[in-house]
C-alpha positions in Angstrom: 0.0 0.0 0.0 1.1 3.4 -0.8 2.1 5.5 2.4 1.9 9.5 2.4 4.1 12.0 4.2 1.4 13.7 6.5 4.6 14.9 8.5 5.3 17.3 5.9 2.0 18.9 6.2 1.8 21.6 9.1 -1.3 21.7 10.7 -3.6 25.0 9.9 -4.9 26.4 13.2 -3.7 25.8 16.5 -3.9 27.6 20.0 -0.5 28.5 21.9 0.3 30.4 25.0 3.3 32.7 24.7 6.1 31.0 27.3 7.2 34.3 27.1 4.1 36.6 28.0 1.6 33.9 28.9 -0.9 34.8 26.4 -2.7 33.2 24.6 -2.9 33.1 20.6 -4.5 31.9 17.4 -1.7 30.5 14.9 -2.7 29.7 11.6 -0.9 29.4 8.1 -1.4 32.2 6.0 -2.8 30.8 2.9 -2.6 33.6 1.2 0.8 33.5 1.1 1.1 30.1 0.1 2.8 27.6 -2.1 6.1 30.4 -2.1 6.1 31.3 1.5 5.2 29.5 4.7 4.3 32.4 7.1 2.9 31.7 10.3 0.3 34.6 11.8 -0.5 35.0 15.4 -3.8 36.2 16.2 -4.8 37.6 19.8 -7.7 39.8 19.4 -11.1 38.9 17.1 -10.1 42.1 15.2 -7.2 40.2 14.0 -8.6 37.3 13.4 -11.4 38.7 11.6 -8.9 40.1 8.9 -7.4 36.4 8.4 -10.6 35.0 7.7 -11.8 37.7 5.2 -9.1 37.8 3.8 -8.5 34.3 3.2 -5.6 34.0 5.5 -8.1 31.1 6.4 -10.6 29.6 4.7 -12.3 26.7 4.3 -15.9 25.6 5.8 -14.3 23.1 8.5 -11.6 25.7 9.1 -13.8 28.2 9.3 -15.9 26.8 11.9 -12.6 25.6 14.2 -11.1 28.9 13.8 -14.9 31.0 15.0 -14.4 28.5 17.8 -10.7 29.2 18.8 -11.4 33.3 18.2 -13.8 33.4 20.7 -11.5 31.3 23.3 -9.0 34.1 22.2 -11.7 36.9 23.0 -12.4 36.1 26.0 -9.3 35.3 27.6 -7.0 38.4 26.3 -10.1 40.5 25.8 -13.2 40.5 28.1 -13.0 43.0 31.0 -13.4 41.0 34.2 -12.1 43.9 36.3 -15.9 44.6 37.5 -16.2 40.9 39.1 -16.0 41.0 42.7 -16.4 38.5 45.2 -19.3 39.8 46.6 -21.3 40.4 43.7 -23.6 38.3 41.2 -21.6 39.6 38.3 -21.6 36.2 36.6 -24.9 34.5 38.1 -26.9 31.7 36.0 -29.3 34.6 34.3 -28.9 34.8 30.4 -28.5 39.2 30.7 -25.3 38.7 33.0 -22.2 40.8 31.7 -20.1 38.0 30.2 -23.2 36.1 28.6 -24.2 38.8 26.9 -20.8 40.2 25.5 -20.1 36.8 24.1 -23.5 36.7 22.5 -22.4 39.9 20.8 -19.0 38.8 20.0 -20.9 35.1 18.5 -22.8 37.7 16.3 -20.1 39.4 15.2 -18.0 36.5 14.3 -21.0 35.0 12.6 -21.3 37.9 10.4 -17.5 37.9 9.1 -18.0 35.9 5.5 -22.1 35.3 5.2 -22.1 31.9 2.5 -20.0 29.1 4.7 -22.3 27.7 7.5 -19.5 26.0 9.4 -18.4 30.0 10.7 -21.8 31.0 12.4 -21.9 27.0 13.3 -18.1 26.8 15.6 -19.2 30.1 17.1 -22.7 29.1 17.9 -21.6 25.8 19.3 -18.7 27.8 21.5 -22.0 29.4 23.0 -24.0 26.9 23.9 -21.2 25.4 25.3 -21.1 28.3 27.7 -24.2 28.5 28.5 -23.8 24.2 29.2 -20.7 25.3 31.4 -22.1 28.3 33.3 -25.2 26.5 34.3 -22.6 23.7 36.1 -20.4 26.6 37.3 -23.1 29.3 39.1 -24.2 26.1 40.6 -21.4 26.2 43.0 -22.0 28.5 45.4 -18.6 27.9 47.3 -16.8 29.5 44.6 -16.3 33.3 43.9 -17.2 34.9 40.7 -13.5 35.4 39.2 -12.9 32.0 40.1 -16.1 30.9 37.9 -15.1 33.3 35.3 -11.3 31.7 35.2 -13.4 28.5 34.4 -15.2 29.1 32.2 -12.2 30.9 30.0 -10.5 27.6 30.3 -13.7 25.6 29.6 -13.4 27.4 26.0 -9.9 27.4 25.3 -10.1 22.9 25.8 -13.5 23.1 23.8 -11.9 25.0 20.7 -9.1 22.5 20.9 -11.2 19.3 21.2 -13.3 21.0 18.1 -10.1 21.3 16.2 -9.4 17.2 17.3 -13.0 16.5 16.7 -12.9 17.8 12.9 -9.9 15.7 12.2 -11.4 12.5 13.3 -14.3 13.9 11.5 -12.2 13.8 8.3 -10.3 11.1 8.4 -13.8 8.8 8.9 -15.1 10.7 5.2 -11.7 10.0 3.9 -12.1 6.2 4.6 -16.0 6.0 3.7 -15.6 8.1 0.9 -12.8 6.1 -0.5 -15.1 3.3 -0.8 -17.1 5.1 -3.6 -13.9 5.2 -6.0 -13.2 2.1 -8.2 -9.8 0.8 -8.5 -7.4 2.8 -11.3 -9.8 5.5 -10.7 -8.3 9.1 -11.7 -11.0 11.8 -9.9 -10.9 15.8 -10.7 -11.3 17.8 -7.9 -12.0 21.9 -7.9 -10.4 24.8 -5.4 -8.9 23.2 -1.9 -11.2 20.7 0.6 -7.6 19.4 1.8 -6.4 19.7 5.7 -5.7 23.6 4.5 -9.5 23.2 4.2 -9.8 22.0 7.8 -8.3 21.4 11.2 -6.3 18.7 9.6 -5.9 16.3 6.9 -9.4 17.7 4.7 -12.5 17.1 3.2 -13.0 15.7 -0.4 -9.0 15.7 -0.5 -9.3 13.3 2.6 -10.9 11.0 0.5 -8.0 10.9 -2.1 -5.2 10.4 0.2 -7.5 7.2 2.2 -8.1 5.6 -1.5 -4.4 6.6 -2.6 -3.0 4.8 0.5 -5.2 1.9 -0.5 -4.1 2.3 -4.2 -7.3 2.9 -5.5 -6.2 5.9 -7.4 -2.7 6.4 -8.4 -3.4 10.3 -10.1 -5.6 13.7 -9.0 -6.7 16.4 -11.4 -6.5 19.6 -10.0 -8.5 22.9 -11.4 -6.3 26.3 -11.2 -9.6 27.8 -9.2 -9.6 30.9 -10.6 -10.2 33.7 -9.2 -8.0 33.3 -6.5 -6.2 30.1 -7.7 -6.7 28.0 -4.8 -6.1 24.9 -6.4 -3.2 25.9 -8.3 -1.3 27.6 -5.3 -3.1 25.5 -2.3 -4.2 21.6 -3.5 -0.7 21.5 -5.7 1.4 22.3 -2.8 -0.4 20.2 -0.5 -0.6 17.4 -2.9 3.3 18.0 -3.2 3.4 17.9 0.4 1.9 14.3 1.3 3.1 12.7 -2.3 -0.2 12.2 -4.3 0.7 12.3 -8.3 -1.8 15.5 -9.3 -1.9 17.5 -12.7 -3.0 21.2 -12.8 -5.0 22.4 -15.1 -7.2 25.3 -16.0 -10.4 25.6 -15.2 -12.0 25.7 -18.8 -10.0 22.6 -19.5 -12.2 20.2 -17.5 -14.6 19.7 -20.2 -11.4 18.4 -22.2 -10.4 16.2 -19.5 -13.8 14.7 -19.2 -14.4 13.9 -22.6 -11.0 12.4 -23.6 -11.9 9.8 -20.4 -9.2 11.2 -18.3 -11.1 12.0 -15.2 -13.4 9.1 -13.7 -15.3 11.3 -11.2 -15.5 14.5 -9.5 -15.1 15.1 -6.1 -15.4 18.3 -4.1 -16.2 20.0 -1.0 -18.7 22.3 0.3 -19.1 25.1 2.1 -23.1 24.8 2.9 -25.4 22.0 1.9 -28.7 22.7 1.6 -31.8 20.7 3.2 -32.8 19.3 -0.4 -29.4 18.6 -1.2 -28.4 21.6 -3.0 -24.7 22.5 -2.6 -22.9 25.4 -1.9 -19.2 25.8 -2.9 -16.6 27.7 -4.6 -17.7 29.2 -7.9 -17.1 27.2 -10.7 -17.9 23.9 -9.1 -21.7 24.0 -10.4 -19.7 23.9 -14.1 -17.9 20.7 -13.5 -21.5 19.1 -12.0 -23.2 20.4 -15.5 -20.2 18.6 -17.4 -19.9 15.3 -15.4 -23.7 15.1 -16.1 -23.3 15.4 -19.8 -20.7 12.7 -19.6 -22.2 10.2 -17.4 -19.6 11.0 -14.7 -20.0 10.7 -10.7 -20.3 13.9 -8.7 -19.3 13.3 -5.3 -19.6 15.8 -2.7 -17.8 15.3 0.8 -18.4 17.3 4.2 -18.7 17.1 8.0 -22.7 17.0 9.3 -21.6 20.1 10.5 -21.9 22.0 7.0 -25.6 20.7 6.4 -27.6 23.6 6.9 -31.7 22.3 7.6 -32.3 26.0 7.8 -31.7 26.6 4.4 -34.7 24.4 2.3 -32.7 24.9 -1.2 -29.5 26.8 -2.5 -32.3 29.7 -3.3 -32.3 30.8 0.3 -28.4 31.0 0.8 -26.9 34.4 0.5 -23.7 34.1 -1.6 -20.7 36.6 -0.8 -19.9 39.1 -3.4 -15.8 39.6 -3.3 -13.6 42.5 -4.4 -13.3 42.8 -8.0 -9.5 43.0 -7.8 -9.6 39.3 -7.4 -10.8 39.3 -11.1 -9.4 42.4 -12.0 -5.9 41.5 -11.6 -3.1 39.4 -10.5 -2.0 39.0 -6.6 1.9 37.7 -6.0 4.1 38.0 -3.1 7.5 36.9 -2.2 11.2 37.3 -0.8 13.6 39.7 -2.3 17.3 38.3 -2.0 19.6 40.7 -2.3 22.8 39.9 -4.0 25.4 43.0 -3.7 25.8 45.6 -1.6 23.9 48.5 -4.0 21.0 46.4 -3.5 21.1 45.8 -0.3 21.2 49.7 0.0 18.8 50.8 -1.9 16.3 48.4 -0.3 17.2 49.4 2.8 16.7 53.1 2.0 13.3 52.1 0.8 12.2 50.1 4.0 13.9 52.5 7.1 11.1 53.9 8.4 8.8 50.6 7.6 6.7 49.3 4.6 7.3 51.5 1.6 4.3 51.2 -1.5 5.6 52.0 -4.6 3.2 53.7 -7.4 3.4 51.8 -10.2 2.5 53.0 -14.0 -1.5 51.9 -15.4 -2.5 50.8 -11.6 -0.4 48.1 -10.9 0.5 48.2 -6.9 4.7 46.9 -4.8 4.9 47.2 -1.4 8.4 46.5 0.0 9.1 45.4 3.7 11.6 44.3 5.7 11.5 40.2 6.5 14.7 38.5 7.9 17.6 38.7 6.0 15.9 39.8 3.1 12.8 41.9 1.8 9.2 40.8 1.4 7.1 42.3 -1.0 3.0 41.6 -2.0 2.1 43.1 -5.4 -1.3 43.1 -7.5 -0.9 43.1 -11.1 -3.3 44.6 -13.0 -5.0 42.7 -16.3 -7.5 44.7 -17.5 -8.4 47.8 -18.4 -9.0 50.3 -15.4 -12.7 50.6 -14.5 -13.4 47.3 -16.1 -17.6 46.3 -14.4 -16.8 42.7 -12.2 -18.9 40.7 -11.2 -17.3 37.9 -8.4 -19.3 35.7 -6.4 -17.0 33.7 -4.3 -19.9 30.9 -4.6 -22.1 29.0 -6.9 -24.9 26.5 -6.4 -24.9 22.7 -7.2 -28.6 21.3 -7.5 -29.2 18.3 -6.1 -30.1 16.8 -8.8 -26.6 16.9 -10.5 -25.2 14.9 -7.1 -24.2 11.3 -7.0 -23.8 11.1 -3.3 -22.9 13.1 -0.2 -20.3 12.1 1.8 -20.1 13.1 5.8 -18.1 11.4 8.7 -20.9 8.9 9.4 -23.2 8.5 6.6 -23.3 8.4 2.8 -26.7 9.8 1.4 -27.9 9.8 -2.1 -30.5 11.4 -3.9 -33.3 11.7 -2.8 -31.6 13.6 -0.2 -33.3 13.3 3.1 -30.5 13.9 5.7 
């Protein structure tokens, strides 16, 4: 049997406590960064974890619902103002109005709010509440402890619950990767769209989970990989992690999968999703209700994998689901970042001239956008390339919706449904 290197792949969110300080952050890849640099963020407010996951610093519906998880553990613990707790006051008493309660249902909100289409967000942070409210019902129960002692408690309830969420969603995926495997037949060569790998998670991913369980069984022995334009996902995030574990891919572009279909290339498709509707309809990354249109017209399975946790029963049909509208500069042009090495000493100077007094942007002719920094022993810079015409109308909805009907079968952790849907 074929054996990947998982060791190569660093896990996507964790929570750490300074040694140094004693606080407590959020780490997380930065994806946006990714397959040319490896750059690690540390978050320690929601305000800076809000920017990661809007701007795709982290993404990904399991992710997504780990990380709302882990921001509230952050938020309370570096964050909320206990200072008002006394012991002789019923500052945190079993009532739903009490301070804490009610700032963390505003912080839930808040959180919820931050990217509107992928369920799995509002779904870590609701679950983080009702955890609470599980934990201060036990807690205000004691009456032999003081209030800051009940507070401490329950900041340390959250910060093991955000990490056992994180566990929980890699058993999770590991348990689709196995069922889901057993859907593939033998010398099968699937096509998959965007990431739904362990960038896509907590660890070890989604529909990618299922590839590396049926390549360890060598059931496949090759992955097709869609750029995922607009913000290349698949290109920069899949290839690299693919690279990572050792599973033979091939990139392609997206308007090439109807090529790869009909020459017999691909056997099946098999993607993620960010919210699945009560009828079955699917939510994920725009361009993935194309390949279900195209595997239909060739008599290919669509596959769809996901933790329970991403079925929405609120939402009767992909109708009802708000999809997220992104900046048109996604479309509009070209992001790149990297490391500037310099290699004499005039370089070295004028760079150094250029960063002194911090981050210097550069104006660039017909739009196109430098900024230079300091990093190391060299200088990093993130530029966006522009590739049309300035002004140019975009339209870019991060999201597009798979009927039901074009689904062969859902995968979760624990089930495999198939049409009719009834979950």
């Amino acid at each position: 049997m074929a054996k990947l290197n998982f060791q190569n792949l660093p896990r996507t969110i964790w929570l750490e406590q300074d040694k140094s300080d004693g606080i407590w952050g959020l780490y997380l890849i930065d994806q946006t960064r990714l397959p040319l640099q490896g750059d690690i963020l540390c978050c320690r407010t929601l305000e800076g974890v809000r920017t990661c996951v809007q701007s795709l610093a982290v993404r990904g519906a399991p992710a997504l619902g780990v990380t709302a998880a882990m921001a509230l553990a952050i938020w309370a613990v570096n964050e909320f103002d206990d200072s008002y707790v006394a012991n002789d006051t019923a500052a945190l008493d079993a009532a739903p109005e009490n301070e804490f309660l009610a700032k963390l249902q505003a912080a839930v909100a808040e959180v919820s709010s931050w990217r509107p289409t992928a369920v799995n967000l509002a779904w870590g942070a609701q679950s983080m509440l009702e955890h609470v409210q599980q934990e201060l019902n036990k807690i205000v129960a004691q009456q032999s402890i003081d209030n800051a002692s009940k507070l401490a408690k329950i900041k340390d309830s959250m910060l093991v619950y955000a990490q056992q969420m994180a566990k929980d969603d890699e058993a999770a995926n590991r348990a689709m990767g196995s069922l889901g495997a057993t859907e593939l037949k033998l010398g099968a060569s699937p096509l998959t769209i965007c990431n739904a790998g362990s960038l896509a998670t907590a660890f070890y991913g989604t529909a990618l989970g299922v590839i590396y369980s049926a390549y360890e069984r060598d059931i496949i022995q090759h992955l097709w990989v869609t750029e995922t334009r607009p913000v290349n996902q698949g290109a920069r995030l899949t290839m690299w992690e693919l690279t990572c574990v050792g599973v033979p891919a091939t990139l392609i572009t997206d308007s090439m999968a109807a090529t790869v279909m009909s020459n017999g290339l691909a056997t099946s498709i098999i993607v993620g999703a960010d919210r699945i509707c009560a009828n079955g309809d699917t939510v994920n990354k725009i361009g993935t209700l194309s390949l279900a249109v195209l595997a239909n017209h060739y008599g290919l399975p669509f596959y769809v994998v996901a933790p329970r946790s991403t079925i929405d029963a609120q939402s009767p049909n992909g109708a009802a689901v708000t999809i997220e509208q992104r900046d048109g500069r996604e479309i509009a042009g070209v992001a790149a970042s990297g490391v500037i090495l310099p290699q004499d000493k005039n370089q070295f100077k004028a760079l150094d001239l250029l960063t002194c007094n911090g981050a210097s942007e550069l104006v660039i002719k017909n739009g196109h956008q430098l900024d230079i920094a300091r990093k190391g022993g060299g200088y990093a810079f993130d530029a966006w390339l522009a590739g049309t015409v300035s002004g140019a109308a975009v339209f870019n909805p991060a999201f597009d919706v798979t009927p039901a009907g074009l689904i062969s079968a859902i995968v979760t952790q624990n089930a495999i449904f198939r049409p009719p849907f009834a979950f």
